[in-house]
C-alpha positions in Angstrom: 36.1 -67.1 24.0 38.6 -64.5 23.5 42.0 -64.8 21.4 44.7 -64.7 23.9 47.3 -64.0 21.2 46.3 -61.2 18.8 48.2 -60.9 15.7 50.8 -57.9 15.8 49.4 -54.6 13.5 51.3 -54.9 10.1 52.8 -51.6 9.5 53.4 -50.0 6.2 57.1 -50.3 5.6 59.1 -47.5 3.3 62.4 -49.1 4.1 63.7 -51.1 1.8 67.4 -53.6 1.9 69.8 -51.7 1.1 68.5 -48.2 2.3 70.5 -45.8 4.3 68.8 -44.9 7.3 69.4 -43.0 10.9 68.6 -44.2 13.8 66.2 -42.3 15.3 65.4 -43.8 19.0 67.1 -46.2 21.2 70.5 -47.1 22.4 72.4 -46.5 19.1 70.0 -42.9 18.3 72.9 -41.0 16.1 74.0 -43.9 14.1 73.5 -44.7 10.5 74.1 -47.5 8.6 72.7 -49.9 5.5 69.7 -51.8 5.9 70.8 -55.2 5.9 67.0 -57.2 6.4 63.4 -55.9 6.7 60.8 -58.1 8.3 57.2 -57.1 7.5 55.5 -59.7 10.0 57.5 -57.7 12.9 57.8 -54.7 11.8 61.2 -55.1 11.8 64.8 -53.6 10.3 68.4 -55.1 10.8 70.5 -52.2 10.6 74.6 -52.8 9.4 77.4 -51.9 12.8 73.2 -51.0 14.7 72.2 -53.1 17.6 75.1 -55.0 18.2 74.5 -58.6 20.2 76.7 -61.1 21.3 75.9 -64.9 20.8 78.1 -67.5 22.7 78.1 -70.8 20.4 79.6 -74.1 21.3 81.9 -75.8 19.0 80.1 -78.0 16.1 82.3 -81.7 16.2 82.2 -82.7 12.3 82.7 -78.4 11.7 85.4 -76.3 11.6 83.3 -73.5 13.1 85.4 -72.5 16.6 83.0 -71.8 19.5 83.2 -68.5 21.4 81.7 -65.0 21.2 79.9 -63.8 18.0 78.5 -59.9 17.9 76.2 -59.9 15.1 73.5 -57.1 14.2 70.5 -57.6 16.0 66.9 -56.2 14.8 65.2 -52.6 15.0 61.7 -51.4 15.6 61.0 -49.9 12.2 59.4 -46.8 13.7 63.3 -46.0 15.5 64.5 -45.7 12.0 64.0 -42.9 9.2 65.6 -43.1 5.9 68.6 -40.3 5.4 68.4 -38.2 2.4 70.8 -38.7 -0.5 71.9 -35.4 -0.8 73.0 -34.2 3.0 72.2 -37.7 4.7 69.7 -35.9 6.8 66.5 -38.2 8.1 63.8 -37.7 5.8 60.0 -38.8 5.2 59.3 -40.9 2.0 56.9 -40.2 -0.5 55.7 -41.6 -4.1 55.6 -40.3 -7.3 54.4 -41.9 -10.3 55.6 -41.5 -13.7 55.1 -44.0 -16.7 52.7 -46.4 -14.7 55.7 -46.5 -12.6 56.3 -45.8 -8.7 59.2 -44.3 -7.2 60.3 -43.7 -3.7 61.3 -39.9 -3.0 62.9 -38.4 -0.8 60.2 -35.7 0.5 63.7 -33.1 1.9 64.9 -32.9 -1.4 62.6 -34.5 -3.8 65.6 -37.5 -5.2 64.7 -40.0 -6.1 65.6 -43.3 -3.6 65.4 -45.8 -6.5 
């Protein structure tokens, strides 16, 4: 018997929180923003002022949280996102370089480093 539900590919991810990043595809392609959460299971990025959604909540009775209208970020395909260079904020690829046993994250535009 076949699986009905197959297990979503797992994507190598090179964004990381707190990584500036354009986006690349969609209805906000242009913007840039910080990367507020990455979800490797999903393949996944939540992208600060990106994908804007509006959640209508009901009033809690023992809180003091009002109901109404809350726009919150919603989450990106990681593949509509490219990390922007440090130097001219340009999208760039990411590589690795290893120095000391250690690796770094480089920006392959200008060759900074990203950490």
């Amino acid at each position: 018997m076949a699986l009905t539900h197959a297990r979503p590919e797992r994507l190598r991810i090179q964004v990381r929180k707190g990584d500036q990043v354009k986006v690349l595809a969609g209805k906000d392609a242009g913007k840039s923003g910080r990367v507020l959460s990455v979800n490797p299971v999903k393949n996944t990025v939540v992208v600060e002022h990106v994908s804007i959604i509006k959640r209508h909540t009901r009033a809690q009775a023992g809180s003091s949280q009002p109901g109404g209208v809350i726009e919150k970020e919603g989450p990106i395909h990681v593949s509509n996102v490219m990390v922007a260079d440090p130097k001219d904020g340009k999208p760039t690829r990411v590589g690795v370089e290893v120095e000391d046993g250690k690796r770094y994250r480089v920006a392959k535009r200008s060759g900074t480093r990203l950490d």
